[in-house]
C-alpha positions as CSV (number, residue, x, y, z in Angstrom):
1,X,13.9,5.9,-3.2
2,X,11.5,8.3,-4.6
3,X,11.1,8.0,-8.7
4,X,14.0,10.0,-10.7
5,X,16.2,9.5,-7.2
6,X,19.8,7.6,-8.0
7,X,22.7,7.8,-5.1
8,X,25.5,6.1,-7.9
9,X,24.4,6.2,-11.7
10,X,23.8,2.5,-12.9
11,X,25.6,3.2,-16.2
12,X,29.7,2.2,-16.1
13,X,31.9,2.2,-19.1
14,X,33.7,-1.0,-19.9
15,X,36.8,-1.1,-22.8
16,X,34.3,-1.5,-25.3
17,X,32.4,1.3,-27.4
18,X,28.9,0.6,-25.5
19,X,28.5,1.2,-21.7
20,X,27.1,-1.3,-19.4
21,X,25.4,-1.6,-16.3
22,X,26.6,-3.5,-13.6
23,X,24.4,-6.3,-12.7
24,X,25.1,-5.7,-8.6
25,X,23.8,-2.5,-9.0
26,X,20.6,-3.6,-10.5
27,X,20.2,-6.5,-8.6
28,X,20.1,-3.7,-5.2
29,X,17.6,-1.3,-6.8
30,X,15.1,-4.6,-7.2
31,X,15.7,-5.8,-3.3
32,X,12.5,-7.1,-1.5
33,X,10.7,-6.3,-4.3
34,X,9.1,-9.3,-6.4
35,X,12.5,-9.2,-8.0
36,X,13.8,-10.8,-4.9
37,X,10.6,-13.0,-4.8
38,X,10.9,-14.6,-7.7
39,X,14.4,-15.3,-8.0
40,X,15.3,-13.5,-10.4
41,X,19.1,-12.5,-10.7
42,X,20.5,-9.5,-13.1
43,X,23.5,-11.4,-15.0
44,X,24.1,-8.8,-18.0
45,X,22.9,-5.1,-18.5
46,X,23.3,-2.3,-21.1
47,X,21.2,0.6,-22.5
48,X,20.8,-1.9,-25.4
49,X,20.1,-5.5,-23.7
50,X,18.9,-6.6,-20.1
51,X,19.5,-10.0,-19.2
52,X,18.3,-12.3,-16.0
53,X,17.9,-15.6,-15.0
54,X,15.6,-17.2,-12.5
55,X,16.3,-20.8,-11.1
56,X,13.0,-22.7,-11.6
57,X,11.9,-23.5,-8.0
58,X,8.5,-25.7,-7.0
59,X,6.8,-22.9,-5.9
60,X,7.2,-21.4,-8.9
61,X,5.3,-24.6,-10.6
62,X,1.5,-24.8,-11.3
63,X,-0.4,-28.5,-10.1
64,X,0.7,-29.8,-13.2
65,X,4.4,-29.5,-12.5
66,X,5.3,-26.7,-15.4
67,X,6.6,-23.3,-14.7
68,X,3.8,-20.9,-14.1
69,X,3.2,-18.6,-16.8
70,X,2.8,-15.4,-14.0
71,X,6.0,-16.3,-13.3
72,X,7.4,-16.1,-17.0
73,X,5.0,-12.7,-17.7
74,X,6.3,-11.0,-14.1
75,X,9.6,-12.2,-14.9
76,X,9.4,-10.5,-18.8
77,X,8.0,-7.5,-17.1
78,X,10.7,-7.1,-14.5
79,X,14.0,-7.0,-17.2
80,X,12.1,-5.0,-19.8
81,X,11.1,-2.6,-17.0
82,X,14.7,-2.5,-16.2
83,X,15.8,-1.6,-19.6
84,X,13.7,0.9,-20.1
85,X,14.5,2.7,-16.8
86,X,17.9,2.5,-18.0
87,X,16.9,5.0,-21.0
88,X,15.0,7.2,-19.0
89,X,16.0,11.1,-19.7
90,X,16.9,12.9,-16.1
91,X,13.4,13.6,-13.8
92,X,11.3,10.9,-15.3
93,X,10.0,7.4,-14.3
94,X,8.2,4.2,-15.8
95,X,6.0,2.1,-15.9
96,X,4.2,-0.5,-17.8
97,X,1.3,0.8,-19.9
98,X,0.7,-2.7,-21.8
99,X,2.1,-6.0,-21.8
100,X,1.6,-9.0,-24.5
101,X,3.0,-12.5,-24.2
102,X,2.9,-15.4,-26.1
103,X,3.8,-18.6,-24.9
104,X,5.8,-21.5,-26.6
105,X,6.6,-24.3,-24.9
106,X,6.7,-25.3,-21.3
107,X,9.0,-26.5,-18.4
108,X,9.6,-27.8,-14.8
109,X,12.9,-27.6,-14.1
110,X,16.3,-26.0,-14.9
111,X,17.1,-22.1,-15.0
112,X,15.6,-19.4,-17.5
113,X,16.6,-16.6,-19.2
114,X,15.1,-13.8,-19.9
115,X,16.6,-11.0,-22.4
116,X,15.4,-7.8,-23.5
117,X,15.7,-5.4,-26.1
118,X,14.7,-2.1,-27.1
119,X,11.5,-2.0,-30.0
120,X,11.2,2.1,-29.6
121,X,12.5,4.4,-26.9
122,X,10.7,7.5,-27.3
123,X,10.2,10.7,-25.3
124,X,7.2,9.4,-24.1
125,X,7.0,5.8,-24.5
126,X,9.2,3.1,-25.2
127,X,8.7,-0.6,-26.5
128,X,10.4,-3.6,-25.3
129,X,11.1,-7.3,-26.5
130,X,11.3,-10.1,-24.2
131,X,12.4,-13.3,-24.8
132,X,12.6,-16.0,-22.3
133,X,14.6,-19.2,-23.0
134,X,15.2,-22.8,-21.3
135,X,19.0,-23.7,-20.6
136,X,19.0,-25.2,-24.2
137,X,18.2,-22.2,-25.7
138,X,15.0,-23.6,-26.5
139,X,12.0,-20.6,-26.5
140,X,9.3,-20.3,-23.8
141,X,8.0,-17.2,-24.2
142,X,8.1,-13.5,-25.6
143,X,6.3,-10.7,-24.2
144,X,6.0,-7.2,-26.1
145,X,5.6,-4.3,-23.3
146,X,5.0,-0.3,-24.0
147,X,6.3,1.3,-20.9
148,X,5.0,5.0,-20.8
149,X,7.1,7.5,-19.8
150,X,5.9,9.7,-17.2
151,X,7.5,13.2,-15.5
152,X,8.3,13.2,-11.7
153,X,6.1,14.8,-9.6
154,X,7.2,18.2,-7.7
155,X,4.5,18.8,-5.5
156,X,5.1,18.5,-2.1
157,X,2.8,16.0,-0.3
158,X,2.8,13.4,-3.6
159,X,3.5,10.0,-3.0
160,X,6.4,8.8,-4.4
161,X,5.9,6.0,-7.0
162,X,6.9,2.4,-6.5
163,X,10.2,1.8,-6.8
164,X,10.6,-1.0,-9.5
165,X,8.6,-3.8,-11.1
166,X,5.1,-3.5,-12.7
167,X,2.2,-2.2,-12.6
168,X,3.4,0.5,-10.7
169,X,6.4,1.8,-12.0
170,X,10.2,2.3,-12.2
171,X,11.9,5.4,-11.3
């Protein structure tokens, strides 16, 4: 998939007044990507809110048994990546020009969940909100990402960008 491709738009419209995005169809657009690495599975979606959950595995542990905080930053990156490919105007991409995260409080077992939410979406950046939770609702981290938006390359010959996740871009 080549950035600013989509064979079936994302966006569906439920009985409510805001659209939402099917969470199968964001789950495929992330396959054998880190997405797929990590765990991580698309439970909720709109152009206002992405949310994902990732079942906290060993591998995913550092030597001192607690959840890896690469793991909670790629995982933060991933959803708010998501959301703001979601707002994208028509022959544009993303990707992640800065990314801040604070950490709260750790853990070693159970399943996260990570929710974004829209700061800014500009014409040529947008700003997302992260917050990742324990099953008790308890917070473990929140990461604050720009994502810049970029134009999609015409020439012939240019490589296409990567297709989701960051640094690299999604289309």
């Amino acid at each position: 998939m080549t950035p600013g491709d989509r064979e079936t738009p994302l966006v569906t419209y439920n009985t409510s007044s805001s659209p939402s995005i099917d969470p199968a169809r964001m789950q495929q657009r992330h396959r054998g990507t880190l997405t797929d690495l990590l765990g991580v599975r698309f439970v909720e979606g709109s152009r206002e809110r992405i949310v994902a959950e990732v079942t906290v595995r060993k591998d995913l542990l550092t030597s001192g048994g607690r959840l890896h905080g690469g793991t909670l930053m790629a995982l933060a990156d991933i959803v708010g990546a998501t959301g703001a490919a979601e707002n994208l105007p028509p022959g544009t991409w993303t990707t992640t020009l800065e990314s801040k995260t604070n950490f709260f409080a750790a853990v070693g077992s159970g399943t996260i969940r990570a929710e974004a939410t829209p700061l800014h979406r500009g014409s040529q950046t947008m700003v997302w909100q992260t917050r990742i939770t324990d099953e008790s609702g308890r917070l473990l981290s929140m990461t604050v990402q720009t994502q810049m938006v970029l134009q999609r390359r015409q020439a012939e010959g240019d490589s296409p960008a990567p297709r989701s996740g960051a640094p690299g871009g999604v289309p």
